[in-house]
C-alpha positions in Angstrom: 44.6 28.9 9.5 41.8 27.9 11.3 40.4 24.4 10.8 36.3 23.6 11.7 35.7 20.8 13.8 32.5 18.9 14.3 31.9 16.7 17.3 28.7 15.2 19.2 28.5 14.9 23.1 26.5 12.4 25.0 25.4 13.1 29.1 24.8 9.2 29.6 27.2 6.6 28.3 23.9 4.5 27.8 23.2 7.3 24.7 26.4 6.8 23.7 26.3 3.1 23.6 22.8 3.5 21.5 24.7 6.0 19.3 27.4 3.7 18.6 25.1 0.3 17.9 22.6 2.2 15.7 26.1 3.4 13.7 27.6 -0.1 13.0 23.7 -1.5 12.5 23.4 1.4 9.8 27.0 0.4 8.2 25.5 -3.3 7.9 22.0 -2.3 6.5 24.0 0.0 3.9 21.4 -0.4 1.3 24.3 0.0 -1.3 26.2 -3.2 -0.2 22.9 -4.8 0.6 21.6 -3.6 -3.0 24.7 -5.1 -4.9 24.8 -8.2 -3.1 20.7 -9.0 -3.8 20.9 -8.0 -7.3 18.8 -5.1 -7.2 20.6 -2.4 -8.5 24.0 -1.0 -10.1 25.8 2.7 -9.6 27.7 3.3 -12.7 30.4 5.5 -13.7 28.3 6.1 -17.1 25.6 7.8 -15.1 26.6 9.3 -12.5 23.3 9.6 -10.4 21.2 7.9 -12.5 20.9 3.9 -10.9 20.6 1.0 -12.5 17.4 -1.7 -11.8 18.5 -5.0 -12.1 15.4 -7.6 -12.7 15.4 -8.5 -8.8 14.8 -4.6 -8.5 12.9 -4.0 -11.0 10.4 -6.9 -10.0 10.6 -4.9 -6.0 10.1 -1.8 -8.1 6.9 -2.8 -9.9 5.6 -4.7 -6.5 5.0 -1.3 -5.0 3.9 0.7 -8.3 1.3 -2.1 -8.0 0.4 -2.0 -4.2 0.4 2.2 -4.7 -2.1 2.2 -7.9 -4.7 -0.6 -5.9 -4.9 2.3 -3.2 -5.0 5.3 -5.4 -7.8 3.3 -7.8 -9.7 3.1 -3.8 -9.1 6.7 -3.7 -10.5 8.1 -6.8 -7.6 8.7 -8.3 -7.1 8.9 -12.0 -3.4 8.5 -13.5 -2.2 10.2 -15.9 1.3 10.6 -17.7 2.8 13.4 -18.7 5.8 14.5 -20.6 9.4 14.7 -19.6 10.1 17.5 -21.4 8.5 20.9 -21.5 8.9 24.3 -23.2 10.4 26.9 -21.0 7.9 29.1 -21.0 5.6 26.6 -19.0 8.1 26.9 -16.5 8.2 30.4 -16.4 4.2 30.4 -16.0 5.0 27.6 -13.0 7.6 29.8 -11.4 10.0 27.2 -11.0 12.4 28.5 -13.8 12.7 31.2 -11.6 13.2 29.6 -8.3 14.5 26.3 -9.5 16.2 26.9 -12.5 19.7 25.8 -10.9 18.7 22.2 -10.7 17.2 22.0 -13.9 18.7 20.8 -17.2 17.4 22.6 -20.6 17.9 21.5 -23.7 17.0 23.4 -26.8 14.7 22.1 -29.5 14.1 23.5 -32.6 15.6 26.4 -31.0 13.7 27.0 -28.5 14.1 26.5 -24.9 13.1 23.4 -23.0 13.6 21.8 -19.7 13.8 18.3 -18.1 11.1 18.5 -15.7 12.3 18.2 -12.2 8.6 18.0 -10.7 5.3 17.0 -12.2 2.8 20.0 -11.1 2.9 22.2 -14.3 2.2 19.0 -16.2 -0.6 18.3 -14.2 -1.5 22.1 -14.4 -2.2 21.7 -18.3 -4.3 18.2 -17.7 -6.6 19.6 -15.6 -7.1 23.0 -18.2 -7.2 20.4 -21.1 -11.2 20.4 -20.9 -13.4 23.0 -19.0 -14.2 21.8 -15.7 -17.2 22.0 -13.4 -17.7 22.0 -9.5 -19.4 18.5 -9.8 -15.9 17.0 -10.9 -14.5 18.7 -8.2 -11.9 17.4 -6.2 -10.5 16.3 -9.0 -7.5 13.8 -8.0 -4.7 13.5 -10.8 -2.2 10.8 -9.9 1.6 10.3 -11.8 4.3 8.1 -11.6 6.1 11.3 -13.2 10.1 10.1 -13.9 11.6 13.8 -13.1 15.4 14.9 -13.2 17.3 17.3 -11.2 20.7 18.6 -11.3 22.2 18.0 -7.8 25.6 18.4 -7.3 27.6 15.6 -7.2 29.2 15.0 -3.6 25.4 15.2 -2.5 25.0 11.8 -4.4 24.5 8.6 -2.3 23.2 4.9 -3.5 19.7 5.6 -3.8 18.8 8.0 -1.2 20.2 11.6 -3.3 19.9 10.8 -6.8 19.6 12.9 -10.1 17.0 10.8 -11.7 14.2 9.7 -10.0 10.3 8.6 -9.5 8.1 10.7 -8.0 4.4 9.5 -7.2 3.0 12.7 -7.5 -0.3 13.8 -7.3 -2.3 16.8 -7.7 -6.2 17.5 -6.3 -8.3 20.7 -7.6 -10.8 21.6 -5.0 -13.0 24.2 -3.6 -12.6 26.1 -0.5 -14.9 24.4 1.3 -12.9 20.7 0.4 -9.6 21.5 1.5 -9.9 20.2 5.5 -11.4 17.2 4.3 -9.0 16.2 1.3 -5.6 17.4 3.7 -7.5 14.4 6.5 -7.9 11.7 3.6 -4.4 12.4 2.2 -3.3 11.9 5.9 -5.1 8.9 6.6 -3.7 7.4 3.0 0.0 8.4 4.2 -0.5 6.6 7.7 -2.5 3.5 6.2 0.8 3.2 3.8 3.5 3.6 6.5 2.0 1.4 9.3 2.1 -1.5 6.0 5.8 -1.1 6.2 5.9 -1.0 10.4 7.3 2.7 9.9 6.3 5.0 13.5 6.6 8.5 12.0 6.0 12.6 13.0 4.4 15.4 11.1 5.9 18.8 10.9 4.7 22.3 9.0 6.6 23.7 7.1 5.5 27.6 7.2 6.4 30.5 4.5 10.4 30.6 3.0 11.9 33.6 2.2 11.5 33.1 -1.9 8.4 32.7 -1.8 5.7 33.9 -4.6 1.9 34.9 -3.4 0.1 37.3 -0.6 0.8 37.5 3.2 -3.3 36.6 3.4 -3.1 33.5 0.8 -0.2 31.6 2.8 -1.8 32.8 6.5 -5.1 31.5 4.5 -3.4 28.2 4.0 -1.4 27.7 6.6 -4.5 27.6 9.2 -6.1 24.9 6.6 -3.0 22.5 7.5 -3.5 23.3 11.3 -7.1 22.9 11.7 -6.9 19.7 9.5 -4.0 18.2 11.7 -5.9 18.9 14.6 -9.1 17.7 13.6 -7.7 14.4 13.2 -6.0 15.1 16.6 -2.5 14.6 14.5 0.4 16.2 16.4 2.8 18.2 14.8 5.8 20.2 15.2 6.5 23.5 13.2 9.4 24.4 10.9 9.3 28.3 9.9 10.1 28.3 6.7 10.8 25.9 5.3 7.9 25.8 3.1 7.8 25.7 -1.1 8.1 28.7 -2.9 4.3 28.4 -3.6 2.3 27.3 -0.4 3.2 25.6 3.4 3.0 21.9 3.7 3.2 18.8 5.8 5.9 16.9 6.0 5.6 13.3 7.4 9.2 11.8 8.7 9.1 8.3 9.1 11.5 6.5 11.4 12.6 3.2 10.3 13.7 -0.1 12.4 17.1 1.8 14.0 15.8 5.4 14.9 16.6 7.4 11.9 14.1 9.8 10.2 13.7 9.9 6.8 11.5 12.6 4.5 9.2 10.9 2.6 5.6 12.2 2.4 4.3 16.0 2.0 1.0 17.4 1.6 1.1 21.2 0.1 -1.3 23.5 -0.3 -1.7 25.8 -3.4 -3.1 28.8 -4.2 -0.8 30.1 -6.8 -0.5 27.7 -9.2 -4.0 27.6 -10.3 -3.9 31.4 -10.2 -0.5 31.8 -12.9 -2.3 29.4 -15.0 -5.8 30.3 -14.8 -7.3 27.8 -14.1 -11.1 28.0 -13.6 -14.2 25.7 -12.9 -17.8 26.5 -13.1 -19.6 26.7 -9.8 -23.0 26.0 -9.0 -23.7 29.8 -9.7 -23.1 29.5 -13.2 -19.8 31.8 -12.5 -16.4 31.0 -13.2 -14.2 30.1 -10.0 -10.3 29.5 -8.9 -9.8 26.0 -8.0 -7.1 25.2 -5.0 -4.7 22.4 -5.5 -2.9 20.1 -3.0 0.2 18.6 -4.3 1.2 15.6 -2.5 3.7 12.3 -1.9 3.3 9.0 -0.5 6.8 7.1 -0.9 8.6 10.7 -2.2 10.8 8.9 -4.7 10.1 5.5 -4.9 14.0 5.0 -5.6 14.6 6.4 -2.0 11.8 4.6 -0.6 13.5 1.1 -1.7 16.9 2.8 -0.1 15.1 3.6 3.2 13.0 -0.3 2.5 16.3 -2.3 2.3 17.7 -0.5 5.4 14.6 -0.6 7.7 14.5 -4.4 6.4 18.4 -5.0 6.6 17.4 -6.9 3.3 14.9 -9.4 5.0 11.6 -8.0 2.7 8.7 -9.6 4.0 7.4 -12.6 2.6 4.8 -10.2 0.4 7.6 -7.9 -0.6 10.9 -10.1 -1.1 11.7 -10.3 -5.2 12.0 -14.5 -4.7 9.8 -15.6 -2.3 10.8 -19.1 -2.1 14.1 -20.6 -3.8 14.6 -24.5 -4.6 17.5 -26.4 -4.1 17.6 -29.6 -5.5 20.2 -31.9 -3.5 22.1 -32.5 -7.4 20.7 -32.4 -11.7 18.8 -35.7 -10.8 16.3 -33.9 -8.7 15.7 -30.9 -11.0 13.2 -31.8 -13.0 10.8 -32.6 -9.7 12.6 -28.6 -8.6 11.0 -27.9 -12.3 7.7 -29.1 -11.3 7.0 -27.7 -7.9 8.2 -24.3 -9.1 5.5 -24.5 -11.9 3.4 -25.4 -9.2 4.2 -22.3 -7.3 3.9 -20.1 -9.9 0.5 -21.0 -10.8 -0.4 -20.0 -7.4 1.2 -16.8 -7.8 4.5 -16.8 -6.2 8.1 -15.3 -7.0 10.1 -18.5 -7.3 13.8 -19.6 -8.6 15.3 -22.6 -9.1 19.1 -23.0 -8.2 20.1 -25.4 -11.1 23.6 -24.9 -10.5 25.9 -28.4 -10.2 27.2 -27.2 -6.5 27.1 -28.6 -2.9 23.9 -28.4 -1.5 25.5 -26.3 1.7 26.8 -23.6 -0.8 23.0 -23.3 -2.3 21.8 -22.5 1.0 24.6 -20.0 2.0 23.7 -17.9 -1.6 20.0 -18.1 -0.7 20.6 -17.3 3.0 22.8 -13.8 1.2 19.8 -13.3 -0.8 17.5 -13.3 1.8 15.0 -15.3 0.3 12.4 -15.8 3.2 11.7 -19.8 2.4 14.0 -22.9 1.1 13.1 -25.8 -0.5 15.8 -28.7 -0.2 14.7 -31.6 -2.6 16.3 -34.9 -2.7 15.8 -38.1 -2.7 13.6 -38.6 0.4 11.2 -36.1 -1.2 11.4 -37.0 -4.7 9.8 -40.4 -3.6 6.9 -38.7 -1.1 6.2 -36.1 -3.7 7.0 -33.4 -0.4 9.3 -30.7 0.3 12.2 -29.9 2.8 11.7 -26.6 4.0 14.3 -23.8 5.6 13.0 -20.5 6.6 15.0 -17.1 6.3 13.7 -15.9 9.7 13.7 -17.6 12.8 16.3 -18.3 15.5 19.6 -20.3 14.6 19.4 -23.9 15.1 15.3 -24.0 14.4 15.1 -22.3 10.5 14.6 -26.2 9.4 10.6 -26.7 9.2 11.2 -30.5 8.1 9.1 -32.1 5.6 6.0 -30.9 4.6 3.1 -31.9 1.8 3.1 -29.2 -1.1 -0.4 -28.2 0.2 1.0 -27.6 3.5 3.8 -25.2 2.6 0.9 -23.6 0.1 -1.2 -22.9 3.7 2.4 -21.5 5.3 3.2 -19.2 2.8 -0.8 -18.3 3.1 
């Protein structure tokens, strides 16, 4: 019999060293354990695939569902929502029933055929037809926070990062010919302003025609240079990956690398000419004729599931302070400080910060270890010293060991730290 073996060869011991660090750092930042022990999210055995958001999540969740439709609303983009599930034969008009069908789940209704949408572009194919449409409109950005499902198979699964049910903030821009360099260059620019919030270096590469593929040899040459000559009007570098492009058009890919070296991904820009063509869709130009608008499907975070994976790794845990779920924790020193914990956390949260109280009846040491494993970024410790100068103790997250104690401060001076 033979047996397949795998193995990974270093010339300098210094790369191996680097190998072997940014392998045990990955093991620590493992956002599953990190996830679990911060209260962000479950795995269950009752959905396979399908995580759980746990408030703490949930409230990290909606912080960048927030931060992503401020941007967008700059952009120009209009949100929509659109169903989860669509007769078949939308997805036979799409194509994807052909070339995707595997990791799609159908349903019947009625009976008739139906599927779980695994992407959001068809849906956003029969917006943009739902009213005729005219070349002053045009481009026409259509943005979704589009919940899809896709049937992968289950040894791909892991935490966050390969998941059957995700979020995908999807967005779809109708456009003339004439539009497409400039859209691809503010899609760019959107991507990089984005990552550089997060400190994320990353690469582009373009992804050229697959195999199963649907469309002319002209349409996808056609398309292809329009990626090229926007990347390099930016003076963007990029690397090329023959194809592995969609089934309907080339993209972008944007790989971001987080704090340890590894790549991730996340963002694509894709450009369309078939979709618009199988559905028919039309504008009127300024000739009075009818015209075939292009489309660009694109992703900023991907899945915003995987994008909190890749967050908690790239963090080890440690959000930033504008980020973190619980920005500041209070620890009163025992129950007859925590009605003055009460009151400066009311305080707080009139000024608009995350806060808990730790009104548990334990040592003031073991308050500080569960805060420290939660990785809140600030501590307040409040006894009797500062019950009687109406301050605050404060202990930061961050810092080096021996100096995370800021000492007492005024409550307008820890409102001008935490800016």
């Amino acid at each position: 019999m033979l047996t397949r073996i795998y193995g990974i060869s270093f010339p300098k011991a210094s790369e191996l060293e680097q190998y072997l660090h940014m392998m045990q750092e990955a093991k620590l930042r493992d956002h599953r354990k990190l996830g679990k022990e911060m209260g962000l999210f479950a795995l269950m055995e009752e959905g396979p695939g399908f995580p759980f958001f746990l408030p703490k999540g949930v409230i990290l969740k909606n912080i960048l569902i927030d931060y992503w439709r401020k941007i967008h609303e700059r952009e120009g983009y209009q949100e929509i929502s659109t169903p989860i599930i669509l007769d078949r034969k939308l997805w036979e008009t799409s194509g994807h029933w052909e070339h995707y069908r595997e990791i799609m789940y159908s349903l019947q209704i009625d009976g008739a055929d139906f599927a779980v949408k695994p992407m959001s572009c068809p849906g956003g194919m029969l917006v943009y037809q739902s009213q005729p449409r005219s070349y002053k409109e045009l481009p026409l950005k259509l943005a979704e926070l589009g919940l899809v499902h896709r049937n992968e198979k289950s040894g791909t699964l892991h935490g966050l990062m390969r998941v059957r049910c995700f979020t995908q903030d999807d967005a779809h821009i109708f456009m003339t010919e004439e539009q497409i360099s400039g859209e691809i260059q503010n899609v760019a620019r959107l991507i990089h302003e984005v990552y550089s919030k997060f400190g994320f270096d990353y690469f582009v590469e373009l992804s050229t025609r697959p195999e199963n593929s649907i469309g002319t040899e002209e349409e996808w040459e056609l398309a292809t240079d329009a990626l090229r000559q926007a990347m390099e009007a930016m003076h963007m570098p990029y690397r090329v990956n023959e194809g592995d492009g969609a089934f309907y058009g080339p993209k972008l890919d944007f790989h971001l690398r987080d704090s340890i070296g590894r790549t991730w991904q996340c963002g694509t820009i894709q450009l369309d000419f078939q979709l618009p063509r199988r559905f028919g869709a039309e504008y009127m130009g300024a000739d009075g004729e009818k015209h075939r608008p292009i489309m660009i499907h694109r992703v900023v975070f991907g899945s915003i599931e995987r994008f909190i994976g890749i967050l908690i790794e790239h963090y080890a845990g440690k959000f930033p302070l504008w980020l973190a779920p619980v920005q500041v924790k209070l620890l009163p020193v025992s129950d007859k400080f925590l009605e003055y914990a009460e009151s400066i956390a009311a305080q707080l949260k009139e000024s608009g910060y995350r806060v808990e109280v730790d009104r548990r009846d334990e040592k003031l040491g073991y308050k500080i270890r569960e805060a420290q494993l939660d990785k809140v970024p600030y501590m307040l410790i409040l006894g009797e010293k500062e019950l009687s100068h109406g301050s605050v103790s404060v202990r930061q997250r961050d810092g080096q060991p021996g100096k995370q104690d800021l000492g007492e401060m005024s409550q307008n001076e820890f409102l001008k730290l935490l800016g």
